[in-house]
Every structure is written in C-alpha cells, then in structure tokens.
Residue frames as qw, qx, qy, qz and C-alpha x, y, z in Angstrom:
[[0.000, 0.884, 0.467, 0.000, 0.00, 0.00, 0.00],
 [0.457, -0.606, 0.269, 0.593, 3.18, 2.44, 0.65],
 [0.576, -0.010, 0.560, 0.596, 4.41, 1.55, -2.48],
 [0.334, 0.639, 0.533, 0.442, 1.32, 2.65, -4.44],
 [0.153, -0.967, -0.093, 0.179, 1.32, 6.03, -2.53],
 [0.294, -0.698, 0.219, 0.615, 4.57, 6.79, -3.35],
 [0.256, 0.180, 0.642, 0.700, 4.22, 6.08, -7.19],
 [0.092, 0.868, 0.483, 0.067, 0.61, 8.09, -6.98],
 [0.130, -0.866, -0.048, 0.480, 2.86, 11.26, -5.52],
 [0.355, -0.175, 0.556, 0.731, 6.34, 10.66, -7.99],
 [0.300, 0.555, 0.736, 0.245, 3.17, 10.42, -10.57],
 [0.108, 0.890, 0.442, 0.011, 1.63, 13.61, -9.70],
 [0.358, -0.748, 0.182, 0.529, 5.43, 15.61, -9.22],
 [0.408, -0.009, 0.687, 0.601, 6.04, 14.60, -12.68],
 [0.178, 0.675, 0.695, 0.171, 2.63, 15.70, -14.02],
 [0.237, -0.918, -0.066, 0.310, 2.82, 19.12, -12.32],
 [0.407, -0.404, 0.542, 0.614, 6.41, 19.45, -14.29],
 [0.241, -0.015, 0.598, 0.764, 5.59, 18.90, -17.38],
 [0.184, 0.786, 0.587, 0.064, 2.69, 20.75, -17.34],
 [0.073, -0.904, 0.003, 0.421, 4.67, 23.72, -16.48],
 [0.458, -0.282, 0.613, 0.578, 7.15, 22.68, -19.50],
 [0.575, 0.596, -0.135, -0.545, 5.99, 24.58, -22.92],
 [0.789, 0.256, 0.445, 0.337, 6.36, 22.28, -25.79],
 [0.610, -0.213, 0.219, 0.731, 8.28, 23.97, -28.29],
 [0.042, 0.834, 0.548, -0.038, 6.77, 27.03, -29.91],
 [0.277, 0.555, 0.295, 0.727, 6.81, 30.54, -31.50],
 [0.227, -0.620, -0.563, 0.497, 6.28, 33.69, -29.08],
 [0.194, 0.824, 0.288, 0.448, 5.22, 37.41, -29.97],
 [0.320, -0.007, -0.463, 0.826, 7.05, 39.94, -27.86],
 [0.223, -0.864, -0.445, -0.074, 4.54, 42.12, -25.85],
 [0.118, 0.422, -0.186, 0.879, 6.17, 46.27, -25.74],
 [0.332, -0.660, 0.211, -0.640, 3.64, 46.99, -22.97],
 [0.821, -0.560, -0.041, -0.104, 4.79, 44.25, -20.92],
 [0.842, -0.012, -0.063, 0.536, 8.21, 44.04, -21.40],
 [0.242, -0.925, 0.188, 0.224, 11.24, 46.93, -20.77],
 [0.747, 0.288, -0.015, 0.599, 14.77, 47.88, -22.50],
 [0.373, -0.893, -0.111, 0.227, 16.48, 49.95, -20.38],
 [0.652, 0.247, -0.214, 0.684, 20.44, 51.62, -21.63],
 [0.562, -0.800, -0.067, 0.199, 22.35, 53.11, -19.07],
 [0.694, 0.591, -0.105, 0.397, 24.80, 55.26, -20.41],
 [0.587, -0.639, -0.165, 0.469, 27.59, 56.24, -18.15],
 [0.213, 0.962, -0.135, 0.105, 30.13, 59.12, -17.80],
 [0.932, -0.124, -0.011, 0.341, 33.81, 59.21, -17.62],
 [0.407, 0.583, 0.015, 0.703, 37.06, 61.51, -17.33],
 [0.340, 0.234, -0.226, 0.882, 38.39, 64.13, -15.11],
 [0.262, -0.072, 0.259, -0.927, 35.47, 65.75, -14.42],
 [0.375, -0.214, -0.589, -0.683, 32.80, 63.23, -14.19],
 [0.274, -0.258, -0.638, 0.672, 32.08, 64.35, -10.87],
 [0.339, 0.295, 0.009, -0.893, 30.24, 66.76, -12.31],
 [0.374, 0.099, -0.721, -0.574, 28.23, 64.86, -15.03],
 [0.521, -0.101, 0.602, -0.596, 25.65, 62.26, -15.06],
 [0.183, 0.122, 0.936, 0.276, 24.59, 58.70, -15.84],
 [0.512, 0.272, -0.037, -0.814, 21.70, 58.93, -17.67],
 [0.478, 0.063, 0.843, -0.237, 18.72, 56.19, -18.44],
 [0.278, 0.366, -0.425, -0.780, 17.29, 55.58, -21.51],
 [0.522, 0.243, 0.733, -0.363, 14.14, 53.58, -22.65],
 [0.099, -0.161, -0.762, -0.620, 13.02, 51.87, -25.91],
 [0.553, 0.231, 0.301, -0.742, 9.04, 53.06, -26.18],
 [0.782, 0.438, -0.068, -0.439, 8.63, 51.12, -29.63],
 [0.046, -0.634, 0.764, 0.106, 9.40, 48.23, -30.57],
 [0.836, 0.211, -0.087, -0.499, 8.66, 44.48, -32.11],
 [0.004, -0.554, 0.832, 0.007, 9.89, 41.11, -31.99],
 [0.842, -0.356, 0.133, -0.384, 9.32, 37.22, -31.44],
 [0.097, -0.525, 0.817, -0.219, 11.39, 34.38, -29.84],
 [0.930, -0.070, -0.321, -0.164, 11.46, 30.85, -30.56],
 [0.388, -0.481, 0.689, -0.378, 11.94, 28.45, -27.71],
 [0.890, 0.063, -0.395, -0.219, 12.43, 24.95, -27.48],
 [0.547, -0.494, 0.637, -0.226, 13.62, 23.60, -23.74],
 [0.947, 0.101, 0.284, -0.115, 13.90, 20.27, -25.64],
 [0.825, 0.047, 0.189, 0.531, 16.41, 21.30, -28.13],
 [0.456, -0.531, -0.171, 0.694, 18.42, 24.37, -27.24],
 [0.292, -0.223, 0.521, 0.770, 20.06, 25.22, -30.48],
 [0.036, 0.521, 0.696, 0.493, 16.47, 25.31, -32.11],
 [0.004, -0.873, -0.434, 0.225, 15.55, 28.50, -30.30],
 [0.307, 0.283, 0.144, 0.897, 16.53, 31.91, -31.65],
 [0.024, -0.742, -0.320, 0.588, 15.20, 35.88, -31.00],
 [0.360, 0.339, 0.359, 0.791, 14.63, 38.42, -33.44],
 [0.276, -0.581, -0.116, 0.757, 14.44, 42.43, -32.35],
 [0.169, 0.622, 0.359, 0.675, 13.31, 45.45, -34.12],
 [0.311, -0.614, -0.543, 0.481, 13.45, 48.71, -32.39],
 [0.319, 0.752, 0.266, 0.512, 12.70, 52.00, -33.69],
 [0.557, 0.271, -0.119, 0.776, 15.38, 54.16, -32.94],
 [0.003, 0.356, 0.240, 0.903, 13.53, 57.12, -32.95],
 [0.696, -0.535, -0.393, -0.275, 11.38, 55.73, -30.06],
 [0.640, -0.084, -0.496, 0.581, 14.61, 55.59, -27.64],
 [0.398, -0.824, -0.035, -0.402, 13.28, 58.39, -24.67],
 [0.282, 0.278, -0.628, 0.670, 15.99, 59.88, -21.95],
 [0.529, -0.600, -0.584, 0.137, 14.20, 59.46, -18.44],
 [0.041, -0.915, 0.028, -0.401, 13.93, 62.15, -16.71],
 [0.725, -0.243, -0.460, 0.451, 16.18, 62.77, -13.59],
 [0.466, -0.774, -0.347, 0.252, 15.94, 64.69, -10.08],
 [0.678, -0.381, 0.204, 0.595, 19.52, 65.84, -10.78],
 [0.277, -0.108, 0.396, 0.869, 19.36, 67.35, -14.04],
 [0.300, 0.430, 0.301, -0.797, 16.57, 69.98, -15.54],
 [0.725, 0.337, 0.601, -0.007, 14.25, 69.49, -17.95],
 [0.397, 0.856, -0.295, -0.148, 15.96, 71.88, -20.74],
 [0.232, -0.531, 0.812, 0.069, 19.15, 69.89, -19.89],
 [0.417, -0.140, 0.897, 0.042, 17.28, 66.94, -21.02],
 [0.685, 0.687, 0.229, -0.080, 15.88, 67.58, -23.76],
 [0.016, 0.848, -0.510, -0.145, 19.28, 68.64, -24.72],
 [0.532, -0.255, 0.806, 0.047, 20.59, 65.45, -23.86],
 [0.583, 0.547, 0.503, -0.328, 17.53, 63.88, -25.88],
 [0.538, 0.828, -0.026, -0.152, 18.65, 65.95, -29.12],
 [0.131, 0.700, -0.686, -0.148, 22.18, 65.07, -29.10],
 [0.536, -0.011, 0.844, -0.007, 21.33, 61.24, -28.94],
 [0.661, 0.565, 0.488, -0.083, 19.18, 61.58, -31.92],
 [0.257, 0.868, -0.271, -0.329, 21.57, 63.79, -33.74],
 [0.461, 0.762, -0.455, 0.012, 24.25, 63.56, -36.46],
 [0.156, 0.627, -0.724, 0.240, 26.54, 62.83, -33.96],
 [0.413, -0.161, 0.829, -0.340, 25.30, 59.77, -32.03],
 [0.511, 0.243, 0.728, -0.388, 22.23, 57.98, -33.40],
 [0.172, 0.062, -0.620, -0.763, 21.40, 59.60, -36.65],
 [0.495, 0.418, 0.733, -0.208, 17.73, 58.30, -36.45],
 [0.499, 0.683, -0.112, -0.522, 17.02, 60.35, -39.56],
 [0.436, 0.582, -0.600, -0.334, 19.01, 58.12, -41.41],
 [0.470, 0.020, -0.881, -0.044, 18.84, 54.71, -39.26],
 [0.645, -0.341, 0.055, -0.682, 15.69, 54.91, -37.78],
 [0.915, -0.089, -0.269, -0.286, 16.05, 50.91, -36.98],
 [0.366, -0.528, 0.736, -0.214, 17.75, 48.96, -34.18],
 [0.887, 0.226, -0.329, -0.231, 17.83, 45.46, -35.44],
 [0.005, 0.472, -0.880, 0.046, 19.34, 42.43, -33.97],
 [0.961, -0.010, -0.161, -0.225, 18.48, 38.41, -35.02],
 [0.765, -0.491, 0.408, -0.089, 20.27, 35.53, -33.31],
 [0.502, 0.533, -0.659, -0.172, 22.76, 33.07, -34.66],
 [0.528, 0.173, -0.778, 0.293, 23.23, 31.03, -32.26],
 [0.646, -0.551, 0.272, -0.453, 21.51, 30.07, -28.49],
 [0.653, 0.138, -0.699, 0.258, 23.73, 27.54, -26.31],
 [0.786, -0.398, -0.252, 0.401, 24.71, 26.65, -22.83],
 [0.190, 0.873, -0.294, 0.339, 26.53, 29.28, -20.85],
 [0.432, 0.278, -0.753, 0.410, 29.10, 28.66, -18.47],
 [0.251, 0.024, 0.590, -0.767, 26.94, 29.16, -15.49],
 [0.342, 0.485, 0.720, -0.360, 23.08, 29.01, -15.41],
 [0.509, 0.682, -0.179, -0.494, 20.92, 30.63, -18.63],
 [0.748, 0.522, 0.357, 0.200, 21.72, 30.71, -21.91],
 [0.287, -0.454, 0.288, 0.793, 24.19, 32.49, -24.10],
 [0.417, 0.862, 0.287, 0.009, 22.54, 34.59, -26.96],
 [0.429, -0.146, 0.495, 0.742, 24.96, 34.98, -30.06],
 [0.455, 0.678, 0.536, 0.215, 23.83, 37.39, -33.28],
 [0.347, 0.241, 0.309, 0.852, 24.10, 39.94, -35.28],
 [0.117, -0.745, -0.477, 0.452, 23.20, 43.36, -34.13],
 [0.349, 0.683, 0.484, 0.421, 22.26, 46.15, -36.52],
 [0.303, -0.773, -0.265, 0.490, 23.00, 49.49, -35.07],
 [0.041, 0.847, -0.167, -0.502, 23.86, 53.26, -36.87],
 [0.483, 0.777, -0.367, -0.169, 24.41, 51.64, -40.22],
 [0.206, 0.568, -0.797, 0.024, 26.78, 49.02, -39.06],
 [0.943, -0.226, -0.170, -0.177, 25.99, 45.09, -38.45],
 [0.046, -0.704, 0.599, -0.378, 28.07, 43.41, -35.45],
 [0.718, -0.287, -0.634, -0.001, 28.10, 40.09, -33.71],
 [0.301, -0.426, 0.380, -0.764, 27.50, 40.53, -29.94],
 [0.587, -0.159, -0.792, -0.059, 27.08, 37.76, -27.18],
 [0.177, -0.375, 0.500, -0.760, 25.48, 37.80, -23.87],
 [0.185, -0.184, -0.946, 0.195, 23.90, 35.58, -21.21],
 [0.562, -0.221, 0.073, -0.794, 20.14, 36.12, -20.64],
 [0.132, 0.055, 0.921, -0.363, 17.85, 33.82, -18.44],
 [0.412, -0.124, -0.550, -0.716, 14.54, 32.42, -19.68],
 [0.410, 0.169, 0.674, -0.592, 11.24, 31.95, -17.36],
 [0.239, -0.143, -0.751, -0.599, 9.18, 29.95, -19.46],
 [0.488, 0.223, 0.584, -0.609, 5.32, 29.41, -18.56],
 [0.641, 0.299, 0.707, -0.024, 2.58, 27.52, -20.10],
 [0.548, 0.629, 0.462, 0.303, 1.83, 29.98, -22.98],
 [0.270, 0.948, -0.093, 0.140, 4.31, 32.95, -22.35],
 [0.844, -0.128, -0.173, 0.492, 7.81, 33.40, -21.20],
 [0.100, -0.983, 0.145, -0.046, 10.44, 36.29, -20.10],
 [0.848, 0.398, 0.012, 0.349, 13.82, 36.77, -21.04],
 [0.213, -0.974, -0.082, 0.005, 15.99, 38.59, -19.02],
 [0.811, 0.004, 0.090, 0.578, 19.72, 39.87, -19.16],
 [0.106, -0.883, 0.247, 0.385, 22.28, 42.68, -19.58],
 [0.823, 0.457, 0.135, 0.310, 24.18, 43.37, -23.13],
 [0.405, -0.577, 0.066, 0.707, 27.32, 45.12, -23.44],
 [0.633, 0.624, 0.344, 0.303, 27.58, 47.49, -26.52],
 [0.581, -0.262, 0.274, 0.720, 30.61, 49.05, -27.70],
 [0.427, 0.827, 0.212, -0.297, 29.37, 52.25, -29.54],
 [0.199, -0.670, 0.572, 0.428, 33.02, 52.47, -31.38],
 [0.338, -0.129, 0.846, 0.392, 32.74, 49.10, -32.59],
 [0.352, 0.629, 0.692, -0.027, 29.48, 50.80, -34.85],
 [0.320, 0.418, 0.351, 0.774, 31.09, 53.76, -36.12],
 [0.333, -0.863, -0.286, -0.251, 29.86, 56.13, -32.77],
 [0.464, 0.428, -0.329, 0.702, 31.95, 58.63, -31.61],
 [0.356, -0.753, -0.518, 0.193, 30.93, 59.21, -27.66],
 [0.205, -0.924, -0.181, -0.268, 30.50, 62.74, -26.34],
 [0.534, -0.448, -0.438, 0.567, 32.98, 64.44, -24.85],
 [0.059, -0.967, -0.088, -0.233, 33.18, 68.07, -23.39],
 [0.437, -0.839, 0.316, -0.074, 36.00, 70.17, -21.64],
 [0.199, 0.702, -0.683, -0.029, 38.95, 68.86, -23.63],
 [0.603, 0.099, -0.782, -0.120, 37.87, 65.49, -23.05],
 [0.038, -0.180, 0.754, -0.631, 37.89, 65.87, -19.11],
 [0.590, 0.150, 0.526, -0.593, 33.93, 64.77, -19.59],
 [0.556, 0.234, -0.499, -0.622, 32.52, 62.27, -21.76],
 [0.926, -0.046, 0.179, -0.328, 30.31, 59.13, -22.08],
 [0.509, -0.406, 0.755, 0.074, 31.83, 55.78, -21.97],
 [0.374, 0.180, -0.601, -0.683, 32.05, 54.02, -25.02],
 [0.113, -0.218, -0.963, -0.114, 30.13, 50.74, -23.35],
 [0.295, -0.287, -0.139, -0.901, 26.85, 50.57, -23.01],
 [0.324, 0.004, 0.896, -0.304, 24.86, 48.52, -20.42],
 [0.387, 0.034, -0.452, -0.803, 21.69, 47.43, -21.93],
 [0.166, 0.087, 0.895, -0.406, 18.91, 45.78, -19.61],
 [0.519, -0.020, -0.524, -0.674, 15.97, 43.89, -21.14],
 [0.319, 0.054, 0.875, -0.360, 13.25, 42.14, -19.37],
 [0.370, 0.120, -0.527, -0.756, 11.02, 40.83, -22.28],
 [0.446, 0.107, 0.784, -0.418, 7.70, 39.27, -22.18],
 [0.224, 0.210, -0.666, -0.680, 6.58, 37.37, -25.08],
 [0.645, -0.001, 0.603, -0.470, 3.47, 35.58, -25.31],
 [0.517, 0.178, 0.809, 0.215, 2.64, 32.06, -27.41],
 [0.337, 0.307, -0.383, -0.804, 1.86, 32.93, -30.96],
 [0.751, -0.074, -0.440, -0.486, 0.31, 29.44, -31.68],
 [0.440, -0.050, 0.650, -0.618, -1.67, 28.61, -28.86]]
C-alpha cells in the first residue's frame, strides 16, 4: 500500500512538471509588458560633475522561438525604432538639460535616427553558458553598421508565455559612434553601453 502512494505522488510531481514545461513554440514579444532599459555612463576628469543617464526603448517588435527540448532550435529576433529611444527624466538634471541630452542622442553625432531609424538584432546562435541561462549569439544592426555581440540572458518559461531577461554590453566604437565628450575630453560618455531587457513574449500558436 506504501508503495502505491509513493508512485501516486512521484506520478503527480512529474505531471505538475511537465505541465509547467511549454512544448516547443513561437512567441510574440509584448512592448507593454516588457522593458529595455540603456544606461549610459560618464567618464574623465570631471565626471564628478556629469551624469549617468537612463534611456528607454518606447517602440518596438519582436518574437522568440523556444524549445527547452532542443536548445540550439531557439533563436530571437528584435526590431526597435530608434527614434522611439526616450531619456528618463532625472531629479539631478533639468528638464531643458534633457531635452538637450535627448537631441544630441538623436543627432548627427550619435544615433542619426534620420538616417537609421532601426535597431535590429536576429540571433545566430543560443547555447549553454558557463553558469546558469543561456548564451545569446547574433548579429546586431546598429547606426548603419551590423556586429556580432554575445550575452547571457535567463529564460522563465510558462505555459503559454515566457520572459527573457539579461544585460548586453555594446561598444558604440565598434558601430562607427563617436561618444560625447566636453572640456577637452575631461567629460565624456563611456564608449560601453549597459543594456537591460526584461522581455515578455506571449505564445503565438496557442
């Protein structure tokens, strides 16, 4: 009698698993549930004065195959519209100052949105990382210049949506972006960029 009770529980711990285990499957990204955050920093002599400064994608489009069964069959594919990237305000600096800000990100000198209105990156490659997650390999589209770029992001799957979360590094140099500086150099932005995404994508065929 033992016995059967303990195959009835194994039974139901197993059930309960793979119910929570999507089967493999197509997702839509969802902009008003998900966030992309860059965090551009400052650097130099004087960047005691200065300030980091937050920046949010408003627009933006995507979906992400998963497949917890066989890694290498999942991939991501990104589309953000430049021209949607919004500086957050902050306590520290005024709101003329940031609109300032605001206009030199979209300008000539940094972004160009007039001319590459489109952030764009599609996977090559999803694997094992050395730790926990995944590593996310591809090919990232940015000011006119395509790049490969890798980073570890962690995936919360659920029955019919999932979330994708992680920090990219981007190297505005290695796109042909010359960072800001001011005061003979004694201020300017760093060339990396952090880039925190918490994406929420829900099952396309459900």
């Amino acid at each position: 009698m033992k016995s059967i009770s303990i195959g009835i529980v194994w039974a139901a711990i197993f059930s309960a698993f793979w119910a929570q285990t999507p089967s493999p499957g197509n997702y839509k990204i969802d902009p008003a549930r998900s966030r992309i955050e860059l965090t551009v920093s400052k650097t130099g002599l004087l960047k005691i004065i200065g300030h980091d400064h937050s920046i949010v994608a408003k627009s933006y489009s995507g979906q992400v195959r998963f497949n917890s069964g066989n890694i290498r069959d999942s991939s991501v594919q990104l589309n953000i519209d430049a021209r949607s990237l919004f500086v957050l305000a902050d306590p520290s600096v005024s709101e003329k100052d940031r609109q300032q800000i605001q206009s030199n990100m979209e300008s000539l000198k940094v972004l160009n949105t007039g001319e590459f209105p489109w952030i764009m990156f599609h996977s090559t490659e999803v694997g094992r990382s050395a730790g926990e997650g995944l590593l996310l390999r591809g090919r990232l589209n940015l000011h006119g210049a395509e790049k490969e770029i890798a980073f570890p992001v962690q995936v919360h799957p659920e029955i019919n949506h999932l979330r994708v979360t992680g920090t990219a590094v981007i190297t505005q140099t290695d796109f042909g972006i010359k960072p800001i500086k001011v005061a003979a150099g004694g201020l300017k932005v760093k060339d990396q960029i952090h880039v925190t995404f918490d994406i929420f994508a829900e099952k396309a065929d459900q």
